[in-house]
C-alpha positions as CSV (number, residue, x, y, z in Angstrom):
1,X,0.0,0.0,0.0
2,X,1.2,3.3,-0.7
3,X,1.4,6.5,1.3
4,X,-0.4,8.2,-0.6
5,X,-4.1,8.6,-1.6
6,X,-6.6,9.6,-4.2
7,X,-10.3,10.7,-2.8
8,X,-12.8,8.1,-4.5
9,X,-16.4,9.4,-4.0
10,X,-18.7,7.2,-1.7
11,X,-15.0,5.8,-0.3
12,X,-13.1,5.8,2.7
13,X,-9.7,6.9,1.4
14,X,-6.2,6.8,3.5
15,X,-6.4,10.5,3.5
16,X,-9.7,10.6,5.2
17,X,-8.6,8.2,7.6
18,X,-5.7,10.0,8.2
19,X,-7.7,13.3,8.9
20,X,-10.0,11.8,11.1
21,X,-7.3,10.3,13.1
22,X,-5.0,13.1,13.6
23,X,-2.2,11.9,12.4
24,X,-0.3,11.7,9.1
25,X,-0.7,9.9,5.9
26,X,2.7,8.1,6.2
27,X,1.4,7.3,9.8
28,X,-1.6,5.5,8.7
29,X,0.4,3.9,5.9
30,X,3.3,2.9,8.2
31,X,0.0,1.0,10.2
32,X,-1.3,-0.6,7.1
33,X,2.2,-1.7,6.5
34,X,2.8,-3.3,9.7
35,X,6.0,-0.9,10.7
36,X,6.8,-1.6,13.8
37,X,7.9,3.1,14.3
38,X,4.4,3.8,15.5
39,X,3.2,4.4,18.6
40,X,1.1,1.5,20.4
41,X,-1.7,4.3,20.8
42,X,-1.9,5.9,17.6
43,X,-1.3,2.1,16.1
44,X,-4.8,1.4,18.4
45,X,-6.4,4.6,16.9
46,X,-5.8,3.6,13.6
47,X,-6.7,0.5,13.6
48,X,-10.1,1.2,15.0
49,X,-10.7,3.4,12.3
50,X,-9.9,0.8,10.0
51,X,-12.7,-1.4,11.8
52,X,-14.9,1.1,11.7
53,X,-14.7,2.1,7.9
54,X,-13.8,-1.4,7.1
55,X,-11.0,0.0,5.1
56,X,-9.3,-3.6,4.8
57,X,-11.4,-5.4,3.0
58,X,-12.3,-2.8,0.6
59,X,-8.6,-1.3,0.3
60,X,-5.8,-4.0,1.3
61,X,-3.5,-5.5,-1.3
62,X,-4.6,-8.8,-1.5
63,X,-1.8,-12.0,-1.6
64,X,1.0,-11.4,-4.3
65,X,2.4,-14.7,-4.4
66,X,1.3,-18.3,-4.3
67,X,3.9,-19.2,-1.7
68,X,2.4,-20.9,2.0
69,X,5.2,-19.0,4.6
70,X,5.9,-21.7,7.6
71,X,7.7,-20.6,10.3
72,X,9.1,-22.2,12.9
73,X,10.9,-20.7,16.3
74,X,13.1,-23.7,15.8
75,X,13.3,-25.9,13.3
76,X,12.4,-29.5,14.3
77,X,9.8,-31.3,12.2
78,X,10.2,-32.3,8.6
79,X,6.7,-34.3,8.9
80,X,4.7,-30.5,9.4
81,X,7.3,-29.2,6.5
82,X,6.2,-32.4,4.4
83,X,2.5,-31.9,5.2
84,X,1.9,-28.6,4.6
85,X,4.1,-29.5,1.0
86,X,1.7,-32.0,0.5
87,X,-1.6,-29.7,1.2
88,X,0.1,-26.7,-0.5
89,X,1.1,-28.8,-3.8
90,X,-2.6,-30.0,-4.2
91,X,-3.3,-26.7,-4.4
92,X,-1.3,-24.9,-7.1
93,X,1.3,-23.8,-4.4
94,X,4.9,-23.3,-3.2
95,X,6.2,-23.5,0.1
96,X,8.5,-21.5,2.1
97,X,10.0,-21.4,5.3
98,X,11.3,-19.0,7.8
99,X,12.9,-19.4,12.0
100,X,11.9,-16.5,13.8
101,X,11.4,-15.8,17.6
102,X,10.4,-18.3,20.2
103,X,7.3,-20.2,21.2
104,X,5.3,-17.2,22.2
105,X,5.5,-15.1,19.3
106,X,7.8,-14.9,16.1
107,X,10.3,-12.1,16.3
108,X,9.3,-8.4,14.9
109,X,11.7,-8.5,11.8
110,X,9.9,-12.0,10.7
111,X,6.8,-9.8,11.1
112,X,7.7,-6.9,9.1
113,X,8.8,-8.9,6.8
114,X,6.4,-11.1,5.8
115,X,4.2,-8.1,5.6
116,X,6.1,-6.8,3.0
117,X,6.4,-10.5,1.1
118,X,2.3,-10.6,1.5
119,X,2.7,-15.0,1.1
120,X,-1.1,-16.5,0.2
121,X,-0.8,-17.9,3.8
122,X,1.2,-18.2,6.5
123,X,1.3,-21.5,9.2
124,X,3.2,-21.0,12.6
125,X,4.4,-24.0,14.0
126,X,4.5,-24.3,18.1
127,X,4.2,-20.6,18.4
128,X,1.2,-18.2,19.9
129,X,0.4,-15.4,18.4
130,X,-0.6,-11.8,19.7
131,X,-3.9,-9.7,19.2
132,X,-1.6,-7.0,17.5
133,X,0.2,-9.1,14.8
134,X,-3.0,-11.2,14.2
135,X,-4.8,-7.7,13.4
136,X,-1.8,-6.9,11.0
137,X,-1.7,-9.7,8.9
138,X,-5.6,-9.6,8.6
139,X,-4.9,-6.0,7.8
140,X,-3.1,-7.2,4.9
141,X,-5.4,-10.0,3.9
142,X,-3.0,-12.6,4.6
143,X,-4.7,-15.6,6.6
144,X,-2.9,-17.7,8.9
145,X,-3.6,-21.0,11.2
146,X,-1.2,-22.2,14.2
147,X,-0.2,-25.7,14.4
148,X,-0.2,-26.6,18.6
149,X,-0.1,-23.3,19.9
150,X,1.9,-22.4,23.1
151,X,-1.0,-20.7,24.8
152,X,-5.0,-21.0,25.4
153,X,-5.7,-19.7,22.6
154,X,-8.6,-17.4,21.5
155,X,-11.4,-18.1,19.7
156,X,-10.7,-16.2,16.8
157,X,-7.2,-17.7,16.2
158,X,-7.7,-20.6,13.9
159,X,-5.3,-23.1,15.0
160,X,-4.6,-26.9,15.1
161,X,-3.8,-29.3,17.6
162,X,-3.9,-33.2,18.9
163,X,-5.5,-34.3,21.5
164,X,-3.2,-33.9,24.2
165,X,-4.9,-34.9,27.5
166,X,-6.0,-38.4,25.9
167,X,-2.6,-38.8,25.1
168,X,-1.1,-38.1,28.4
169,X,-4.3,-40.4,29.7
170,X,-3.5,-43.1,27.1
171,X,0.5,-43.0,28.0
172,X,-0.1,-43.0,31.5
173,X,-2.5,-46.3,31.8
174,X,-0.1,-48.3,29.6
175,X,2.4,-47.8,32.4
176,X,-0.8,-48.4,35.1
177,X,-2.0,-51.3,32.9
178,X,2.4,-52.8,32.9
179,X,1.8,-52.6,36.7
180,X,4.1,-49.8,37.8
181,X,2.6,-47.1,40.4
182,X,5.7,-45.4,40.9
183,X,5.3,-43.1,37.7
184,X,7.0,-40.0,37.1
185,X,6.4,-37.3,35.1
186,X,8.9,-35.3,33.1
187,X,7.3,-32.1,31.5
188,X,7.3,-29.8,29.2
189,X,7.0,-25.9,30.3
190,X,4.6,-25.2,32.5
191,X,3.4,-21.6,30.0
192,X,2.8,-24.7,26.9
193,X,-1.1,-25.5,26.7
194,X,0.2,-29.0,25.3
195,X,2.3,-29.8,28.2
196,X,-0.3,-28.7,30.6
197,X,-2.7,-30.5,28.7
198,X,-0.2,-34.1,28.5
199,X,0.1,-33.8,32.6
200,X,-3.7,-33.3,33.2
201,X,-4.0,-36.4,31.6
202,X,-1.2,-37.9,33.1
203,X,-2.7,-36.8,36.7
204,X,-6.4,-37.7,35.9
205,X,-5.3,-41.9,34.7
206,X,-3.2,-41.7,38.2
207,X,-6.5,-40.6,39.9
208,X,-8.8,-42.7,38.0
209,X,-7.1,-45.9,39.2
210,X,-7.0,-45.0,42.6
211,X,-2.6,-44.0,42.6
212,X,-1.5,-41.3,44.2
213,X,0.8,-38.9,42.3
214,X,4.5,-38.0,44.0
215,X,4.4,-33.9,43.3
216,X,8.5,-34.3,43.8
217,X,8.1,-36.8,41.2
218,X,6.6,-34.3,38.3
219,X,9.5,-32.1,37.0
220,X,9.6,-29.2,34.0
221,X,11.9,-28.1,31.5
222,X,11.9,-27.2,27.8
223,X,10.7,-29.8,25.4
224,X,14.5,-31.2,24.4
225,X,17.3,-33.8,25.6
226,X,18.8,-31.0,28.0
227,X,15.7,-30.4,29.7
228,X,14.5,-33.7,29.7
229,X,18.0,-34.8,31.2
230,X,17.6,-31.7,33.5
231,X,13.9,-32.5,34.8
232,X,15.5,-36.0,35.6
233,X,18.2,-35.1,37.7
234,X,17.9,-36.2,41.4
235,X,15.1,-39.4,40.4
236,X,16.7,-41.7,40.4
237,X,19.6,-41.5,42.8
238,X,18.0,-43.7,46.0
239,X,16.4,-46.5,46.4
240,X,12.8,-45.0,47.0
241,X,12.9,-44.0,42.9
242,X,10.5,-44.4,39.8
243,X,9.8,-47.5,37.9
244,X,8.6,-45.7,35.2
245,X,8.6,-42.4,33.5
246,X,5.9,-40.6,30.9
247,X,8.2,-38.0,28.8
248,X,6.2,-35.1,27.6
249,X,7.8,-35.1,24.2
250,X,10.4,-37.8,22.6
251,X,13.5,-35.4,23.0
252,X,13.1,-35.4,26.8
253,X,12.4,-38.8,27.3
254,X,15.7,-40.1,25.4
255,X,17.3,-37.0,28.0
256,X,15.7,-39.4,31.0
257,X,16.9,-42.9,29.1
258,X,20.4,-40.9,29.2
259,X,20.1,-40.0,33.2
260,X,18.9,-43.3,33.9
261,X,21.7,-45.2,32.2
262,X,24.2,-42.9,34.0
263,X,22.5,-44.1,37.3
264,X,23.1,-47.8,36.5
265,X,19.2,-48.8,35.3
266,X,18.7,-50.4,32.1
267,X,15.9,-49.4,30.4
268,X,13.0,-51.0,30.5
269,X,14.7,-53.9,32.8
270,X,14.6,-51.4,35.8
271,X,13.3,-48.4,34.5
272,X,10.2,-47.9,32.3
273,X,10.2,-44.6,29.9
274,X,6.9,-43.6,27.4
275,X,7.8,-40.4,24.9
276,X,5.1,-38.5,23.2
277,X,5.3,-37.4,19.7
278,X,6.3,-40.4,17.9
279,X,9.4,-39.0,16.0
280,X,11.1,-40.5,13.3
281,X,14.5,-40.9,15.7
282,X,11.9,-43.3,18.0
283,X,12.7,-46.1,16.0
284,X,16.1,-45.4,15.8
285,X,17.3,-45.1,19.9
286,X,18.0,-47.7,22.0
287,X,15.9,-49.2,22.8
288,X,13.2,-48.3,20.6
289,X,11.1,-45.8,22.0
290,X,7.4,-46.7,23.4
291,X,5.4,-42.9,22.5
292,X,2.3,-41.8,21.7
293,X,2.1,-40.8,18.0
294,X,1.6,-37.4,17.0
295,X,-0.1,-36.6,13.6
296,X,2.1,-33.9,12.7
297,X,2.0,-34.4,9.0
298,X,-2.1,-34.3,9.1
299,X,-1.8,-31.4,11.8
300,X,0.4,-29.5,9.1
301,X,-1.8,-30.5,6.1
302,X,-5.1,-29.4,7.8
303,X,-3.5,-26.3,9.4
304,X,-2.7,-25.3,5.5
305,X,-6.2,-25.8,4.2
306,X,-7.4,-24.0,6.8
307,X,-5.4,-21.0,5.8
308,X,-6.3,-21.7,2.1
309,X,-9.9,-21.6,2.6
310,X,-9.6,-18.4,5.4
311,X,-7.8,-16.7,1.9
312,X,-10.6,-18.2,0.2
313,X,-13.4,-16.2,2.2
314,X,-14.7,-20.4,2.7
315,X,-15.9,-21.5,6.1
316,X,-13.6,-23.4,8.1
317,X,-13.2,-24.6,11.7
318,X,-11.6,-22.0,14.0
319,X,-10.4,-25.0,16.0
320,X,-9.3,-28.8,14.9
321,X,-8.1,-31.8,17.2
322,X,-6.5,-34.6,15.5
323,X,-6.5,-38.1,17.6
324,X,-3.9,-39.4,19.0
325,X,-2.3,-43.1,19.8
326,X,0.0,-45.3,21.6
327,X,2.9,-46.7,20.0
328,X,4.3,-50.0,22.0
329,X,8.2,-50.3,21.5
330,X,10.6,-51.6,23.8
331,X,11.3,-48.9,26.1
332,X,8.6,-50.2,28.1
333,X,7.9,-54.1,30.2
334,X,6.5,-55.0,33.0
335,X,7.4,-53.7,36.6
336,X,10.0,-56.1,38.0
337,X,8.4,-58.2,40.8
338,X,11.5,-56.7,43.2
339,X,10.1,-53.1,42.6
């Protein structure tokens, strides 16, 4: 969009806008932009205005390229890269993909710049999203859909997901059902909707049959080996230790398999250990890893149709759970009688 403007009878034109908002042109077109040099309340004012006229979607520059924008705060899953490939190729489209920011939001140069690329879609991968930069890319037309987002998040944010507490529920019993009742639980961060959701599960199969959960025995840390090994640390040094562990993702539980081993236990012999996820490295540890499996490849395709059909102006679902299962391997056996 340019900064300047041309008066259209019967039209709201940026000038207008501009006038009735007390600020410059440049300033409302620095807004429509997505330019990070305004001022949160003048951004607001702006904005509002551009509700009120709805400016956008009589006046935004629509998509200019046929390109689906993924973006990842760390690159980690070349299932979600191959399903969104998949969904976008179906549909006369290319795919590219950026690494910006952290879980909670992607970084502000990611954000100005894919402002100014204007892709037919974006998908953000394990990352929330704020009220402001939702409003910005809507500003510019550009529809997006988050795949597992790292907050509760709000209606209007069209996202994807798996059903997490069944999978923590699901884990959990396959470790009641091998007999153990000394269960741990390792984690993920306790600000991750996913993780949260994986432990209420956890706690509600623990309930359910009638076993109390050790609070010393549930530990955090970020959703890889390190924090996995980190959340770990100190379990399994006495006697009075585990039997078994549910891993909130597959990274942390080969970080407890690595802790373990270093303590003496052989895994599943002494120590039992479930991941979640289902990565393509489960089949490749030692020993194979017992998980629950994660549709990330249908989570990414669905999360880009849903982005295809918001850029359509189709009906979609604002929300979508995928189901979840357990994968039996041979990290996992039977409690030994001794235990």
């Amino acid at each position: 969009m340019s900064g300047s403007a041309t008066t259209t009878q019967g039209r709201t034109t940026l000038a207008m806008l501009a006038e009735e908002a007390g600020v410059s042109l440049s300033t409302v077109s620095k807004v429509l932009n997505g330019r990070a040099d305004v001022a949160t309340g003048t951004r607001k004012r702006v904005e509002e205005l551009l509700d009120k006229y709805e400016y956008r979607r009589r006046g935004a520059v629509s998509p200019t390229s046929n390109l689906i924008e993924v973006v990842f705060h760390e690159l980690w899953s070349v299932e979600i890269i191959a399903g969104v490939e998949e969904a976008a190729r179906a549909n006369g489209m290319s795919v590219v993909i950026s690494v910006s920011g952290d879980r909670h939001s992607p970084g502000r140069e990611w954000v100005q710049g894919v402002l100014a690329r204007r892709p037919a879609g974006v998908v953000l991968v394990a990352s929330g999203l704020s009220a402001a930069v939702a409003e910005q890319l809507r500003s510019r037309m550009i529809p997006f859909a988050v795949i597992d987002p790292s907050g509760d998040p709000s209606p209007d944010l069209p996202s994807v997901g798996s059903a997490n507490w069944t999978g923590g529920l699901t884990a959990t019993r396959h470790l009641l059902e091998l007999g153990h009742r000394r269960i741990a639980m390792v984690t993920g961060p306790d600000d991750v909707m996913c993780a949260l959701a994986r432990l209420d599960g956890f706690r509600s199969a623990m309930g359910s049959r009638g076993v109390p959960v050790r609070e010393d025995w549930i530990r955090s840390g970020e959703f890889d080996t390190a924090g996995g090994r980190a959340a770990a640390e100190g379990l399994f040094g006495t006697e009075d230790r585990p039997t078994a562990v549910f891993a909130g993702n597959d990274l942390m539980a080969l970080g407890v398999i690595e802790v373990a081993t270093e303590h003496g236990l052989r895994v599943p012999h002494d120590l039992s250990v479930v991941g979640y996820d289902d990565r393509d490295f489960a089949v490749l540890s030692r020993p194979r890893l017992t998980t629950i499996h994660q549709p990330l490849k249908k989570m990414a395709a669905a999360a880009t149709r849903m982005v295809l059909r918001l850029g359509a102006g189709e009906p979609t679902d604002q929300r979508i759970d995928l189901a979840t299962h357990l994968v039996v391997r041979e990290s996992t056996a039977p409690v030994a009688p001794s235990a």
